[in-house]
N, CA, C and O atoms as CSV, one atom per row, in Angstrom:
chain,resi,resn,atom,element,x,y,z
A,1,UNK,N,N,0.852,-1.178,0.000
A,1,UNK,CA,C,0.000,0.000,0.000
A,1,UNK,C,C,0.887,1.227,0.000
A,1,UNK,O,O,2.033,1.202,0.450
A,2,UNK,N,N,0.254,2.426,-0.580
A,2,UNK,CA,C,1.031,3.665,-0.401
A,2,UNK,C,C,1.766,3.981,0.765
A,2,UNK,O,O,1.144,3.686,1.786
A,3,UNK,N,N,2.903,4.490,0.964
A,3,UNK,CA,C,3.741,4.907,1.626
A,3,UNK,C,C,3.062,6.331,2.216
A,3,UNK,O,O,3.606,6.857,3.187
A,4,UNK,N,N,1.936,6.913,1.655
A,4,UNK,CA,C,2.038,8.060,2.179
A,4,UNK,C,C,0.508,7.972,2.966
A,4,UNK,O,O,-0.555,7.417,2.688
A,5,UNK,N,N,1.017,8.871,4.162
A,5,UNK,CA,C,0.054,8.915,5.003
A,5,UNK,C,C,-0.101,10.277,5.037
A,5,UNK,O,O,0.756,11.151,5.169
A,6,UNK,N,N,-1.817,10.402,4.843
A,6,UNK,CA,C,-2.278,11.569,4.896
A,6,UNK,C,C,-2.619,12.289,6.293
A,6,UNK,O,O,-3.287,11.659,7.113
A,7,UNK,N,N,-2.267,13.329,6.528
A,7,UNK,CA,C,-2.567,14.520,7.951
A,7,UNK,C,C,-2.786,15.593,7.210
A,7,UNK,O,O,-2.617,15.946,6.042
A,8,UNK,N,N,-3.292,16.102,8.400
A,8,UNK,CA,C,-3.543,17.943,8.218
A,8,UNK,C,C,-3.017,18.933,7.618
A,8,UNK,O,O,-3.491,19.996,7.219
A,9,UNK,N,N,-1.291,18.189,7.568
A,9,UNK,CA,C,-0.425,19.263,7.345
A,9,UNK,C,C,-0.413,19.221,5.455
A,9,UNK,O,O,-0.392,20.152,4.651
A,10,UNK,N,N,-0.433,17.908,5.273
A,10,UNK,CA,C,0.159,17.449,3.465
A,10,UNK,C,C,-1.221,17.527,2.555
A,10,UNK,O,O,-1.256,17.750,1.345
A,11,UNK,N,N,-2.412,17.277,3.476
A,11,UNK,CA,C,-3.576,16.729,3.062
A,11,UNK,C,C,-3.899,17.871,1.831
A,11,UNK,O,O,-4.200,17.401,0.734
A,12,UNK,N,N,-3.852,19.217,1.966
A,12,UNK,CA,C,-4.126,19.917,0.466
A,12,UNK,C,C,-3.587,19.677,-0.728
A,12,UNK,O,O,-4.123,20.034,-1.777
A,13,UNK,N,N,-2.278,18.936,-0.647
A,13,UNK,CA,C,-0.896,18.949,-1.605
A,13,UNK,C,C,-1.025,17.677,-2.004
A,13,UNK,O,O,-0.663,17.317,-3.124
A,14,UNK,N,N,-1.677,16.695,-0.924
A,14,UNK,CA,C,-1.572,14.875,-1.647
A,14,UNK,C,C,-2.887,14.722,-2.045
A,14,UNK,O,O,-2.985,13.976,-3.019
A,15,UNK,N,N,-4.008,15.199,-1.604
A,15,UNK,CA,C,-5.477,14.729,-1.621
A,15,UNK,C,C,-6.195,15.858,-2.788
A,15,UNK,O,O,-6.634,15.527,-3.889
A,16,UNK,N,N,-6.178,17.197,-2.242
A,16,UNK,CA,C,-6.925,17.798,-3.019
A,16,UNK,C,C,-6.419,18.898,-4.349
A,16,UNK,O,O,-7.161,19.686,-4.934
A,17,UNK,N,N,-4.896,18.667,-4.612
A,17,UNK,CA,C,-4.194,18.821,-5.422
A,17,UNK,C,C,-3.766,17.813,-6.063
A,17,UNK,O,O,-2.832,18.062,-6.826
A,18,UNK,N,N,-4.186,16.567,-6.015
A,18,UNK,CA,C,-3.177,15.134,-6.184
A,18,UNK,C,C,-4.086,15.482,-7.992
A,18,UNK,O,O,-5.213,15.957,-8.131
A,19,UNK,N,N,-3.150,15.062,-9.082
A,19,UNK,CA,C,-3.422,15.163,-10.186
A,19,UNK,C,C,-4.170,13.831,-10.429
A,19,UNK,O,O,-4.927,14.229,-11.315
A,20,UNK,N,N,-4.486,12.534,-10.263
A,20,UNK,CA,C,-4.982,11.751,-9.892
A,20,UNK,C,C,-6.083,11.575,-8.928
A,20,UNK,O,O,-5.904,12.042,-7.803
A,21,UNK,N,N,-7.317,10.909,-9.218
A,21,UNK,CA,C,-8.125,10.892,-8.200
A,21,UNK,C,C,-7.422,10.224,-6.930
A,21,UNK,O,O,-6.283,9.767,-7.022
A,22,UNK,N,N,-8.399,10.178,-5.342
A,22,UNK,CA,C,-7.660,9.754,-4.043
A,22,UNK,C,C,-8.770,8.812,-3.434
A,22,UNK,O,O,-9.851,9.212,-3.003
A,23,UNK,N,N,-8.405,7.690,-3.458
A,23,UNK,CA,C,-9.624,7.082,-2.383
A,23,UNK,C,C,-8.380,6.814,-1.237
A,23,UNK,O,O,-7.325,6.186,-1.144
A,24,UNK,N,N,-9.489,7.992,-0.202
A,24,UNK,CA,C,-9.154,7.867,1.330
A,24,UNK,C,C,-9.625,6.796,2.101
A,24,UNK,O,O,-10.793,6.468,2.310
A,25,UNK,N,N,-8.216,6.110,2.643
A,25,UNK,CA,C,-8.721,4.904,3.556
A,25,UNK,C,C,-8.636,5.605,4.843
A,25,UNK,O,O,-7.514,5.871,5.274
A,26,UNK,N,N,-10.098,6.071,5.779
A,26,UNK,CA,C,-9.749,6.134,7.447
A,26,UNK,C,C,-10.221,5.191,7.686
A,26,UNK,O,O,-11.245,4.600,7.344
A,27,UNK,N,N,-9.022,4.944,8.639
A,27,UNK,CA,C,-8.470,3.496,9.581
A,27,UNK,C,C,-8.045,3.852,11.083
A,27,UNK,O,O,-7.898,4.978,11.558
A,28,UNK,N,N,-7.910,2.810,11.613
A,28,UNK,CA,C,-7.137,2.502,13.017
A,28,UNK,C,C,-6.724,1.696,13.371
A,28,UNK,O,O,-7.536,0.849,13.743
A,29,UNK,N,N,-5.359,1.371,13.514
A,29,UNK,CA,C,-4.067,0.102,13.882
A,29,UNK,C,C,-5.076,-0.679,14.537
A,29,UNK,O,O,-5.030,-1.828,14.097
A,30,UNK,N,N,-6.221,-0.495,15.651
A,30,UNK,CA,C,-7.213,-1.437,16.577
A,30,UNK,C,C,-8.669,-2.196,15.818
A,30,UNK,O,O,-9.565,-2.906,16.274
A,31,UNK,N,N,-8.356,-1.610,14.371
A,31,UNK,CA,C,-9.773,-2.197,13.951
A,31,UNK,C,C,-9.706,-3.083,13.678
A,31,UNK,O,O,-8.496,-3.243,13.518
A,32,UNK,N,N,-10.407,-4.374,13.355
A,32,UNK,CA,C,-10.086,-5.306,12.851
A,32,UNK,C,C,-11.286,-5.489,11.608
A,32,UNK,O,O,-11.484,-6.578,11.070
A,33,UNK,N,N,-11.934,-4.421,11.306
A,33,UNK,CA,C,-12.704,-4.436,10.073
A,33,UNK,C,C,-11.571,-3.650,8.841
A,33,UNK,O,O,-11.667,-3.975,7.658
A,34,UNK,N,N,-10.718,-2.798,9.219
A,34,UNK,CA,C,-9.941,-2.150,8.891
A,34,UNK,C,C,-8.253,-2.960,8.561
A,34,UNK,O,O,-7.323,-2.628,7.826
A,35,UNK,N,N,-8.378,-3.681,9.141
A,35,UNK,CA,C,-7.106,-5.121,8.633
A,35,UNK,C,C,-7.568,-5.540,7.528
A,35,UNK,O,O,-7.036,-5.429,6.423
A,36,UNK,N,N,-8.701,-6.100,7.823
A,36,UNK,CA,C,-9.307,-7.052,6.890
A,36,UNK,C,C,-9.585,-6.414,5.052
A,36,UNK,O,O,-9.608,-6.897,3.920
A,37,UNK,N,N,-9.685,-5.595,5.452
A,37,UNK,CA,C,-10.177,-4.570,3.766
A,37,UNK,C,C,-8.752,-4.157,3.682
A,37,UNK,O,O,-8.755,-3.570,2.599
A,38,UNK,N,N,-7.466,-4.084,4.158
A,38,UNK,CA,C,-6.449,-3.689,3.662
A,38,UNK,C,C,-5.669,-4.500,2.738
A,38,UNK,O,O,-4.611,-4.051,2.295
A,39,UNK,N,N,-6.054,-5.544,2.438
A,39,UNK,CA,C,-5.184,-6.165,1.197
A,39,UNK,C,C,-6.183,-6.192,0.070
A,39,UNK,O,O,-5.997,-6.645,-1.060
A,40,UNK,N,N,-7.260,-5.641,0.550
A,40,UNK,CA,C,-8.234,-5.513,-0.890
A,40,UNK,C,C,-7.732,-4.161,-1.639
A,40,UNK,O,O,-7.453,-3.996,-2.827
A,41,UNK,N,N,-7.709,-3.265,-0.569
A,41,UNK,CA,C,-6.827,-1.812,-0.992
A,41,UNK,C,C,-5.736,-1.914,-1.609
A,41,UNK,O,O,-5.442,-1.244,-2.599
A,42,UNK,N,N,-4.930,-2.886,-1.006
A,42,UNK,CA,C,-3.460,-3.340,-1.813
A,42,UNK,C,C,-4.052,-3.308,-3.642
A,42,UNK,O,O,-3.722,-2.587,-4.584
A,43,UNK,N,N,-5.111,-4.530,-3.515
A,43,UNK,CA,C,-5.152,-5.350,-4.990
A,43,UNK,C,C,-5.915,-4.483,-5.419
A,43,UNK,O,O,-6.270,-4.953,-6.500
A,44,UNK,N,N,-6.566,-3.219,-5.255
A,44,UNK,CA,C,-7.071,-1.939,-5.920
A,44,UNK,C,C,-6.036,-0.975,-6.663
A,44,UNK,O,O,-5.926,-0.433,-7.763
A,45,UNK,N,N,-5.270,-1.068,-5.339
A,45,UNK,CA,C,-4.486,0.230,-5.741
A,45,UNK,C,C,-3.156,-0.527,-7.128
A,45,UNK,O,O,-2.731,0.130,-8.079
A,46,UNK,N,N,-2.741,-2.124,-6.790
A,46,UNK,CA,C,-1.983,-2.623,-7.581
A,46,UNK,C,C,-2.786,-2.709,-9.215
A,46,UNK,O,O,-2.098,-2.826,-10.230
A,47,UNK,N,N,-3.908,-2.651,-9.254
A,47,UNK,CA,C,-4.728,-2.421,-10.563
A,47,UNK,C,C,-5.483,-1.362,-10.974
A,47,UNK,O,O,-6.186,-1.386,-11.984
A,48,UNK,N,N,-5.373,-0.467,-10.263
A,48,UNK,CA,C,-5.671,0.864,-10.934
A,48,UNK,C,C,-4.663,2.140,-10.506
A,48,UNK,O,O,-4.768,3.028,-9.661
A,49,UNK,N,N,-3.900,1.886,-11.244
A,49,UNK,CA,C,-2.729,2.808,-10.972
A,49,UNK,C,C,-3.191,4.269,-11.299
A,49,UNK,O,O,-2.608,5.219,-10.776
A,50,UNK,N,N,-4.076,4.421,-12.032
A,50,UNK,CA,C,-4.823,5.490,-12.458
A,50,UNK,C,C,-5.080,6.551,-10.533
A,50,UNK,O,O,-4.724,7.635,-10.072
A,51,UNK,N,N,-5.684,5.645,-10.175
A,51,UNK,CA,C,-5.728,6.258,-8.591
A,51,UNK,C,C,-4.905,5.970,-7.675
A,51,UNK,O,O,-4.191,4.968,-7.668
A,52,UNK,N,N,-4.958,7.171,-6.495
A,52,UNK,CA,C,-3.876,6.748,-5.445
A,52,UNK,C,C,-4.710,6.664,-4.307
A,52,UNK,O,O,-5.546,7.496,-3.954
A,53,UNK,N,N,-4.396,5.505,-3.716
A,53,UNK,CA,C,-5.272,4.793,-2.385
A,53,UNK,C,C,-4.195,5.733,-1.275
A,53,UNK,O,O,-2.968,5.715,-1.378
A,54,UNK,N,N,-4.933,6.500,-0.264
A,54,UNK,CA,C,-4.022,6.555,0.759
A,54,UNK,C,C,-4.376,6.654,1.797
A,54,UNK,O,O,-5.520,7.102,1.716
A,55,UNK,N,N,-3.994,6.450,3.267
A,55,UNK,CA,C,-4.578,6.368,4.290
A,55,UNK,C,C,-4.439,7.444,5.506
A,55,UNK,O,O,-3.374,8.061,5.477
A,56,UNK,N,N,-5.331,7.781,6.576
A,56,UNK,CA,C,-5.747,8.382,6.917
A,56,UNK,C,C,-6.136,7.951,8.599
A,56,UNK,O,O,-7.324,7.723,8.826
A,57,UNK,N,N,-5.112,7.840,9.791
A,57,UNK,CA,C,-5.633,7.173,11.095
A,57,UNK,C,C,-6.681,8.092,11.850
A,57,UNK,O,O,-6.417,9.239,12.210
A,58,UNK,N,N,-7.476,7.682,11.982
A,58,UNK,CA,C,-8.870,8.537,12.576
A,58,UNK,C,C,-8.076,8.820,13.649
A,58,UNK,O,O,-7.989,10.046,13.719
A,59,UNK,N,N,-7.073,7.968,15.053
A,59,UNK,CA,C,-6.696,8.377,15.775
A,59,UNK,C,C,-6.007,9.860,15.838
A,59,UNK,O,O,-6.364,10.905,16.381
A,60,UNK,N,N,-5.085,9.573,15.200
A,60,UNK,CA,C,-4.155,10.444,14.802
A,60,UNK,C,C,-4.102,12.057,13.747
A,60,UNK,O,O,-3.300,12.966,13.532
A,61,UNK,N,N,-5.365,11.698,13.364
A,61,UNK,CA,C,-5.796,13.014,12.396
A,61,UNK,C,C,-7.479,13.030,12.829
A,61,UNK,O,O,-8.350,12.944,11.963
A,62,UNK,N,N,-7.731,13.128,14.005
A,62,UNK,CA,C,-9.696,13.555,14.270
A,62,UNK,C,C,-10.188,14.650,13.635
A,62,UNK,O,O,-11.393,14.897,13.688
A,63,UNK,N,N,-9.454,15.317,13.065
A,63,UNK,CA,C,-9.951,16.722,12.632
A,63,UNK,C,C,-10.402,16.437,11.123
A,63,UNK,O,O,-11.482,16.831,10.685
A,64,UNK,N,N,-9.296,15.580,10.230
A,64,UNK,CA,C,-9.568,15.014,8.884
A,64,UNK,C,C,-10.817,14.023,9.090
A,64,UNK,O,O,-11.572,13.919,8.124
A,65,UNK,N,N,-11.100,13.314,10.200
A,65,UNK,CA,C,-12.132,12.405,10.099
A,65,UNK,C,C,-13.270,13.616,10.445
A,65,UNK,O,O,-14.272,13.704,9.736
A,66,UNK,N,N,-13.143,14.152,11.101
A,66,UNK,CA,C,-14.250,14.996,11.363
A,66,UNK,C,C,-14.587,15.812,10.234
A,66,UNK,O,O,-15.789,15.944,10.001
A,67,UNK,N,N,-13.534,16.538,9.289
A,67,UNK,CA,C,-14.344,17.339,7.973
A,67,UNK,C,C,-15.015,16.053,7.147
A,67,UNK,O,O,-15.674,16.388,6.162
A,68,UNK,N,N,-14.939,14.785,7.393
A,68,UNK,CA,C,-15.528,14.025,6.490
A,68,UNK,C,C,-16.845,13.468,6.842
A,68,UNK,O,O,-17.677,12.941,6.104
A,69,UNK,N,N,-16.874,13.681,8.080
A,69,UNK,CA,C,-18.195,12.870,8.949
A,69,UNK,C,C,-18.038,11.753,9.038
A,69,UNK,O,O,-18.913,10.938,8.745
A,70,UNK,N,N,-16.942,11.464,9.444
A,70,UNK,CA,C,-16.435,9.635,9.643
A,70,UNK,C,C,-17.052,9.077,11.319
A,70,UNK,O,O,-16.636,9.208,12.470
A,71,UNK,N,N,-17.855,8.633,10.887
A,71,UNK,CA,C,-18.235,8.316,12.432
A,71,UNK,C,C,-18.153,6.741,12.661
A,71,UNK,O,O,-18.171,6.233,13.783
A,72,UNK,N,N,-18.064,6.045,11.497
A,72,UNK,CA,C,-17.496,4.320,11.782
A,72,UNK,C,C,-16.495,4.470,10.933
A,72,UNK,O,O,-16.270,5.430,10.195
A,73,UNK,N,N,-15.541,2.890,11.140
A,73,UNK,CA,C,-13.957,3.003,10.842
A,73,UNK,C,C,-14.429,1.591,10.363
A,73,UNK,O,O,-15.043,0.842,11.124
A,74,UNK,N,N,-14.017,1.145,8.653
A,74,UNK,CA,C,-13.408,1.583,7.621
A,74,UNK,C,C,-14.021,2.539,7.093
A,74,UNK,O,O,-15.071,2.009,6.728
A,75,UNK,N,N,-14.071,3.754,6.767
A,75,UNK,CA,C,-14.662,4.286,5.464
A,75,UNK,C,C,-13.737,5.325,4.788
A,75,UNK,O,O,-12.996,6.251,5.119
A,76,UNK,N,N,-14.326,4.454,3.239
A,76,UNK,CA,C,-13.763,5.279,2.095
A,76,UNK,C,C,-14.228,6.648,1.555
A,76,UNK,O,O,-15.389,7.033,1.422
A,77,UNK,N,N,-13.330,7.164,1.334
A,77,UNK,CA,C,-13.824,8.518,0.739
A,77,UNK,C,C,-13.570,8.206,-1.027
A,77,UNK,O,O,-13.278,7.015,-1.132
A,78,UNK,N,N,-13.586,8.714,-2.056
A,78,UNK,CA,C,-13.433,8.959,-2.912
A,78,UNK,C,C,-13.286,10.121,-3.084
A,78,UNK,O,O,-14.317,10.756,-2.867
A,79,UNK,N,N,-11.961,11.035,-3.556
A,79,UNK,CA,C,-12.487,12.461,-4.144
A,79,UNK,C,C,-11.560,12.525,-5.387
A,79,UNK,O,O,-10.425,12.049,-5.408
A,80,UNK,N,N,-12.257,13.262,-6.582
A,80,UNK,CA,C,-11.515,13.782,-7.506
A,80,UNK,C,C,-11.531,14.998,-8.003
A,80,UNK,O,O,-12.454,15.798,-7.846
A,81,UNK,N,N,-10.745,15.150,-8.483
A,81,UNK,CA,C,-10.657,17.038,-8.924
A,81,UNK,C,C,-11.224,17.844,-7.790
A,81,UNK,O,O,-12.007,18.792,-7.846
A,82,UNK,N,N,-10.425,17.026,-6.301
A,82,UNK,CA,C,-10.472,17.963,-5.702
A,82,UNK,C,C,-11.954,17.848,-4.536
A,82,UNK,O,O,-12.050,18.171,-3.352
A,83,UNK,N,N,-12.652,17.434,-5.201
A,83,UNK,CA,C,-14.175,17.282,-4.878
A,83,UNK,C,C,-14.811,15.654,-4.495
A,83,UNK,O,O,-14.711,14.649,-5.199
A,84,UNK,N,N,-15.557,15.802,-2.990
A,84,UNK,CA,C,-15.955,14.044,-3.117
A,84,UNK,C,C,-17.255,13.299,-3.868
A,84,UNK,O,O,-18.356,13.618,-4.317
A,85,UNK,N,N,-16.784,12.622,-3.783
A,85,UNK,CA,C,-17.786,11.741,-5.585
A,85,UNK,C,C,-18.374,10.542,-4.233
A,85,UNK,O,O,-19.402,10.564,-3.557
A,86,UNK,N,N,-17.706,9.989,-4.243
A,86,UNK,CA,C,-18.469,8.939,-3.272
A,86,UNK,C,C,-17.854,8.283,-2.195
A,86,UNK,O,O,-16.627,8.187,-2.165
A,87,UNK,N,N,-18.867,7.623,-0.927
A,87,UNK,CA,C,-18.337,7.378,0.230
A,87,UNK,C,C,-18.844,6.180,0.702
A,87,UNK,O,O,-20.050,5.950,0.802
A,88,UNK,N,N,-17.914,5.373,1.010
A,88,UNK,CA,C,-18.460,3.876,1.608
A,88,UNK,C,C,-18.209,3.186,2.529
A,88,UNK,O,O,-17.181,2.521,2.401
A,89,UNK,N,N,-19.076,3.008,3.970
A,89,UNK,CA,C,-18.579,2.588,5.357
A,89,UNK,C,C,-18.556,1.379,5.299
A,89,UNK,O,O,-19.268,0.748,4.517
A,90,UNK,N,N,-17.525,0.709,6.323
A,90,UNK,CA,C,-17.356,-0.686,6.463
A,90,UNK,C,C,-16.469,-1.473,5.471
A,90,UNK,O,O,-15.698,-0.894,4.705
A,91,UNK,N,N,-16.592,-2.652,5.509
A,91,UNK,CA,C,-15.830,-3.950,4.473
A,91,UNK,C,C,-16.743,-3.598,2.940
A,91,UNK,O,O,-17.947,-3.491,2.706
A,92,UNK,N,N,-15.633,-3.501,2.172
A,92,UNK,CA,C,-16.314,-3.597,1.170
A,92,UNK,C,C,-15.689,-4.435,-0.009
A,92,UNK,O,O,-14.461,-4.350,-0.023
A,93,UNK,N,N,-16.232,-5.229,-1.009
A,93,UNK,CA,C,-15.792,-6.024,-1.938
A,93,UNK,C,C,-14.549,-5.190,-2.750
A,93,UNK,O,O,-14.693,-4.012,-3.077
A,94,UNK,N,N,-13.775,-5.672,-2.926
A,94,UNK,CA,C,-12.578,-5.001,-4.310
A,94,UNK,C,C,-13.816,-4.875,-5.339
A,94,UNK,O,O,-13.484,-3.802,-5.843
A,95,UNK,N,N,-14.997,-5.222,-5.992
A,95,UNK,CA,C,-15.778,-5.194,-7.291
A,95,UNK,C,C,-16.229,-3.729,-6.530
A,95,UNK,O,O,-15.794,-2.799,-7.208
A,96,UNK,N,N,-16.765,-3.379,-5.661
A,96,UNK,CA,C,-17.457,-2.256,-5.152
A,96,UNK,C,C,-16.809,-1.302,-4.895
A,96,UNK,O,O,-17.328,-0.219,-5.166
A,97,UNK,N,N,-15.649,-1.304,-4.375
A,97,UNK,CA,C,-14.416,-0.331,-4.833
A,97,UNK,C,C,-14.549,-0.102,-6.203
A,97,UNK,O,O,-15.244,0.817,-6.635
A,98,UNK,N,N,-13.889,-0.924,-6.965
A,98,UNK,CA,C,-13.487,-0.890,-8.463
A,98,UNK,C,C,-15.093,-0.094,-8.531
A,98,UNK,O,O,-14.921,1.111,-8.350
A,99,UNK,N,N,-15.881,-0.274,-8.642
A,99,UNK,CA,C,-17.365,0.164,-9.034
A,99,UNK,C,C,-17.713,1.595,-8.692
A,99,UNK,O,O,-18.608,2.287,-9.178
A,100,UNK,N,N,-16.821,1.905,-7.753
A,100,UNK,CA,C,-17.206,3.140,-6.795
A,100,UNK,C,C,-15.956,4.336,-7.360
A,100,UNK,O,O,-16.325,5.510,-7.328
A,101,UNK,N,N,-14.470,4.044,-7.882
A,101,UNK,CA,C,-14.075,4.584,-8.179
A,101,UNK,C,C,-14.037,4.753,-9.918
A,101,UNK,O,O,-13.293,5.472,-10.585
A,102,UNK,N,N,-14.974,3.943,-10.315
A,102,UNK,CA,C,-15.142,4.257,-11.850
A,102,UNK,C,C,-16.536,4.795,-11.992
A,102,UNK,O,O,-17.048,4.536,-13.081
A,103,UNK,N,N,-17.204,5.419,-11.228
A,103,UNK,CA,C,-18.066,6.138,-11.102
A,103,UNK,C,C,-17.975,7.440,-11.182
A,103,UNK,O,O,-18.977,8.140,-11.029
């Protein structure tokens, strides 16, 4: 998975400047719904290079979960050009990803 972890400080420059769309993974090292969907993220992000998967610890950045209205942990954001397109809580299939970011 991406190396880069999104915060407060980078988040305009990787997320809403990123020339590429961003599906935001917020997570937490304690979830275990959030383990489980991370090698689906792997096999997303390894087949659509087009987008950059990156993640986001609700612990560690509450303020980023809070402009999103993250109130359960996994959820995806989708945003492109800057703007969010779509959002999906919990485990979700790699087809529903793939489905959600070609939307």
């Amino acid at each position: 998975m991406s190396e880069t972890i999104v915060n407060e400080i980078n988040f305009q420059a990787e997320v809403m400047e990123s020339e590429k769309p961003v599906l935001l993974d917020f997570w937490a090292p304690w979830c275990g719904p959030c383990t489980m969907l991370a090698p689906v993220l792997e096999e997303v992000e390894k087949e659509r290079q087009d987008v950059r998967v990156l993640k986001v610890n609700v612990d560690e950045h509450p303020k980023l979960a809070a402009k999103f209205h993250v109130m359960s942990i996994p959820t995806l954001v989708f945003i492109k050009d800057g703007e969010k397109k779509a959002v999906a809580v919990g485990v979700q299939s790699k087809e529903d990803i793939l489905n959600m970011i070609s939307s």
